[in-house]
C-alpha positions, 0 to 999 in steps of 0.5 A: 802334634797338631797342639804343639804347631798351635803354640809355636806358629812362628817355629819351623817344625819336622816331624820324624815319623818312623813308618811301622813301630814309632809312637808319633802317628803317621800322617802323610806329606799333606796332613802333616803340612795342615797340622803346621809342619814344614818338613816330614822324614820317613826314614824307614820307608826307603829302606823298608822297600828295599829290603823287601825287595832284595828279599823278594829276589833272593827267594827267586834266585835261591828257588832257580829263577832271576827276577823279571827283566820288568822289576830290575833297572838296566845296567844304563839306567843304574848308572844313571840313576847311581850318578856314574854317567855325571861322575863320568862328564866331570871326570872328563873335564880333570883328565889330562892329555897324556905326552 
């Protein structure tokens, strides 16, 4: 990795590094930026967390509990964070007044 920076300096570079089974090592955010990459994708990292997360809930439901107030968002904070609350201003804006 680090040889390929040094023969193409002028080139900007993405390292595509998959977290748990690829072959390119992995290096955080900052010693990917020393080795002269500009851009980093961890394209399993998101999706890893949130699998094992729903793992983790489904375990509590399937043995009779809910999972703690503390580890879900509220239903306010999944609207904001999902854009409803955006969707919702803009949809303002189009709507028309009825007659």
């Amino acid at each position: 990795m680090k040889a390929f920076c040094e023969i193409t300096p002028s080139i900007p570079k993405m390292a595509n590094l998959l977290e748990g089974g690829g072959k390119t090592p992995i290096l955080n955010p900052t010693e990917l930026e020393d080795v002269g990459f500009k851009i980093a994708a961890y394209p399993l990292s998101l999706m890893g967390v949130s699998i094992r997360a729903m793992q983790n809930a489904l375990t509590s439901i399937k043995g009779g509990q809910i999972p703690s107030h503390g580890s879900i968002p509220t239903f306010e904070e999944i609207k904001e964070i999902g854009g409803f609350n955006s969707y919702y201003e803009e949809e303002k804006r189009y709507a028309t007044n009825p007659d």
